[in-house]
C-alpha positions as a Python dict, from the first residue, in 0.01 Angstrom:
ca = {
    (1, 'X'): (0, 0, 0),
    (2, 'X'): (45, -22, -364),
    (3, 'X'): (-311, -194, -362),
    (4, 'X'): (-477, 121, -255),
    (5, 'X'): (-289, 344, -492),
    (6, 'X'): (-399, 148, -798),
    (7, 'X'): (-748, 142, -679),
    (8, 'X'): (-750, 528, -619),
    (9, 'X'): (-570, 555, -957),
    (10, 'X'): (-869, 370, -1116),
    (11, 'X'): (-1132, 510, -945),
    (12, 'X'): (-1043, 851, -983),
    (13, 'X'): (-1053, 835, -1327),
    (14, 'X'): (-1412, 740, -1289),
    (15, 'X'): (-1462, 1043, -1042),
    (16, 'X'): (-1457, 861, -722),
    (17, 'X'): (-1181, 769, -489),
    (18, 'X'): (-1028, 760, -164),
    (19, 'X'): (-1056, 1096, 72),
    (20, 'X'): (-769, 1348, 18),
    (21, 'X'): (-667, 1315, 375),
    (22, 'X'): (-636, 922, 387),
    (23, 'X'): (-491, 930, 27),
    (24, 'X'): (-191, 1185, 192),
    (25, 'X'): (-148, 967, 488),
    (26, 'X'): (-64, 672, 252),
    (27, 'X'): (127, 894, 23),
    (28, 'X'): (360, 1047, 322),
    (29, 'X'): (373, 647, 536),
    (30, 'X'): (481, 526, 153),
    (31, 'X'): (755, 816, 126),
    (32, 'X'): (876, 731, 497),
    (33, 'X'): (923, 347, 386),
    (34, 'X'): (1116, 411, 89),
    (35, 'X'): (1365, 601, 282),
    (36, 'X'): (1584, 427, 584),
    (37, 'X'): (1680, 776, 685),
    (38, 'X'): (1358, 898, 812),
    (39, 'X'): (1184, 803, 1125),
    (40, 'X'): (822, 827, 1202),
    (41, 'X'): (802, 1033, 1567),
    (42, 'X'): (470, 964, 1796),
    (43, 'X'): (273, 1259, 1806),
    (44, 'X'): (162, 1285, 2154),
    (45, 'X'): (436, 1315, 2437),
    (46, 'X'): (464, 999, 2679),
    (47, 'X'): (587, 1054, 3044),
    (48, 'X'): (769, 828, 3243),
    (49, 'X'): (500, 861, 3546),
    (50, 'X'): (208, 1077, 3698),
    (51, 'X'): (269, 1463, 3683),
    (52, 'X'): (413, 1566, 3996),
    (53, 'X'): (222, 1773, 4185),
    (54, 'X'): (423, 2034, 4348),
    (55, 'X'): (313, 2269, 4602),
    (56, 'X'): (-49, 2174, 4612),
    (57, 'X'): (38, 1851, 4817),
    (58, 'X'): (-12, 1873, 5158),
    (59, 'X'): (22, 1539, 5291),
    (60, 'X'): (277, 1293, 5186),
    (61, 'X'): (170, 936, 5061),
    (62, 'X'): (235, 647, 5317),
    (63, 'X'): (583, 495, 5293),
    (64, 'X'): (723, 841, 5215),
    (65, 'X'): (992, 1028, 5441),
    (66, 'X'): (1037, 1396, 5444),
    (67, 'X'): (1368, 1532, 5424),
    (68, 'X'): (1413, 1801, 5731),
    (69, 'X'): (1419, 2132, 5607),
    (70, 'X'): (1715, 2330, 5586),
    (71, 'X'): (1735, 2653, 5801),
    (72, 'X'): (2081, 2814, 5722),
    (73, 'X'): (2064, 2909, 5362),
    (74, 'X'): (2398, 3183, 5358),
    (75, 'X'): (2722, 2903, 5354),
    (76, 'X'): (2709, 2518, 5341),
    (77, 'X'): (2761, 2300, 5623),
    (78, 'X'): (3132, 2233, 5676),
    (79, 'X'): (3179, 1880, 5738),
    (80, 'X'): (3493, 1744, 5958),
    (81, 'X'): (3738, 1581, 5844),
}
């Protein structure tokens, strides 16, 4: 990293260098390794699985059971005991 930063240093002086956004890129990845108390988060959001699809599914894959539906919805079975 150091490599580029001399190179840039050099060549800037000569009006040339690297591009502003690749030069802050290695600027902020050099700040995060200096310091063990920042941690460099991915940017895009990783799920566990496929998007479930709610509503819009009408038929359920094979191997799949469907739960019968519930018809009382005022009080909770009572079980005995």
């Amino acid at each position: 990293m150091f490599g580029y930063m001399n190179l840039h240093a050099i060549a800037a002086a000569r009006g040339d260098g690297l591009k502003p956004e690749l030069l802050a890129l290695l600027e902020r990845r050099h700040g995060i390794a200096l310091s063990s108390n920042v941690v460099a988060l991915p940017l895009e959001h990783q799920c566990a699985g496929p998007g479930p699809s709610g509503a819009g599914m009408t038929a359920l894959p094979a191997g799949v059971l469907a739960f019968p539906a519930r018809t009382n919805f005022d009080k909770p079975a009572k079980r005995k005991i």
